[in-house]
C-alpha positions, 0 to 999 in steps of 0.5 A: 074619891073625895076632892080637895081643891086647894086655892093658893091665896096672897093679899088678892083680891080676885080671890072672891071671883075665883072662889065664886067659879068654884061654887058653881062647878058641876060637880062639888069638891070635897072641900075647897081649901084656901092656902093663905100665906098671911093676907093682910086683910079680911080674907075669912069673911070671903072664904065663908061666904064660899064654905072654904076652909081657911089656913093660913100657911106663911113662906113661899109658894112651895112651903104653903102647898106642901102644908095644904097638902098635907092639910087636904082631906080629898084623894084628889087634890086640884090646884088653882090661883086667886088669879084665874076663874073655871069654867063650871066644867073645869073640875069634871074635865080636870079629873075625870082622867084621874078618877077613871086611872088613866092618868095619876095628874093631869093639867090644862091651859089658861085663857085670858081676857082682851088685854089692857096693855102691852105689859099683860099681853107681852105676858099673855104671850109668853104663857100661851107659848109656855103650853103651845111650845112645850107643855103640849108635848112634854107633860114635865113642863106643867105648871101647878095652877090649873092641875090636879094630882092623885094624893099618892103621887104626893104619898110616893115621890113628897111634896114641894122643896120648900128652898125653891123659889122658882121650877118647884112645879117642874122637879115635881113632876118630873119626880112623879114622872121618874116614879113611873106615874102618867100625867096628862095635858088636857086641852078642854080643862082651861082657866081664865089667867088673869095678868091685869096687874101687871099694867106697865113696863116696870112691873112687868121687868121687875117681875121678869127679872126675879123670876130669871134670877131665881131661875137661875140661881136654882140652876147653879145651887141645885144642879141635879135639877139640871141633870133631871130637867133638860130645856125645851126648845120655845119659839120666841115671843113676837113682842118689842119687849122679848128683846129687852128680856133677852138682854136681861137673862145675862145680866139676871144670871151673873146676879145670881152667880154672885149670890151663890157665891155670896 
């Protein structure tokens, strides 16, 4: 079984870096793909250096991986960010499980550099709570960056809502789930996450801030996800700047009332 490893791309430098981990991989994809949504820079130049095959997908991070994967030549198709660098293992480790049909996706956790400041370890945090609180024990709450799928999990249940800004990766899986396929936490299958751009508070809330919204206006304009996606229970951050969040998730959702009802 082929594989495609489709890298989701956007005015990032780190691309380089991300694709230079994947050139070193123990075993070779099939093809590497990068998903580009309209860099503004000289981004081919790159891709070449690596033999990857650039496409340039404008829209949101939902509409640009369902194009990629439609795009995809491989049976398997493993996801990865221009914020994040594999192991030469990851691959092998990532879809070793599929490729031997006890799992139909699959997905590991992240690693990250000593941090440069408060901003990217609060971050850091909330990410290393994200898979040690919920998604070691429920497969659902997988992200995309850093998994790897069956291409007839896509074939079945389709590819991403191009409307969601936000959770599209956890109405996938659960689609895939409803559907009877087996997804599986691979510890051993990391990546280094790398959140060095977000450097100061006011990135950080800012960023924050329109992922609570988003989430939240999801929640009030798509209720059936509400009905397929129940919340886990996560441990709080221990971090000065949980606090300031908890203040913003009020106000994040009565913005995103109004928007819905604009």
């Amino acid at each position: 079984m082929g594989i495609t490893v489709i890298v989701t791309s956007y005015n990032d430098h780190r691309i380089e870096d991300t694709l230079k981990s994947l050139s070193l991989q123990t075993i070779i994809p099939q093809e590497i793909l990068v998903a580009d949504g309209g860099t503004a820079w000289d981004i081919k130049s790159i891709c070449d250096r690596y033999n990857a095959r650039l496409e340039i997908i404008k829209g949101n991070v939902s509409k640009t991986r369902s194009v990629a994967i439609s795009l995809a030549i491989g049976d398997i198709m493993a996801f990865i960010d221009t914020d994040e660098i594999a192991p030469q293992e990851w691959l092998s480790i990532l879809t070793k499980p599929i490729l031997s049909g006890e799992a139909d996706f699959t997905g590991g956790p992240t690693k990250h550099q000593p941090a440069k400041s408060q901003a990217e370890l609060y971050v850091d945090m909330l990410e290393d709570n994200l898979y040690e609180t919920l998604v070691k024990r429920d497969i659902r709450y997988l992200p995309m960056g850093n998994s790897a799928w069956s291409r007839k999990v896509f074939d079945q249940v389709g590819t991403f809502d191009a409307s969601f800004v936000a959770s599209e990766d956890y109405d996938i899986n659960i689609r895939a789930l409803k559907a009877g396929f087996t997804g599986k936490f691979l510890p051993n299958a990391w990546v280094y996450h790398d959140h060095s751009e977000i450097n100061n508070p006011g990135k950080l809330f800012k960023k924050r801030y329109r992922y609570l919204r988003a989430t939240a206006l999801l929640y009030i304009e798509k209720s059936a996800l509400v009905d397929r996606l129940s919340i886990g229970r996560r441990k709080m951050v221990k971090h000065p700047y949980a606090i300031i969040e908890a203040m913003l998730k009020p106000v994040a959702f009565m913005d995103a009332v109004l928007r819905g009802y604009l």
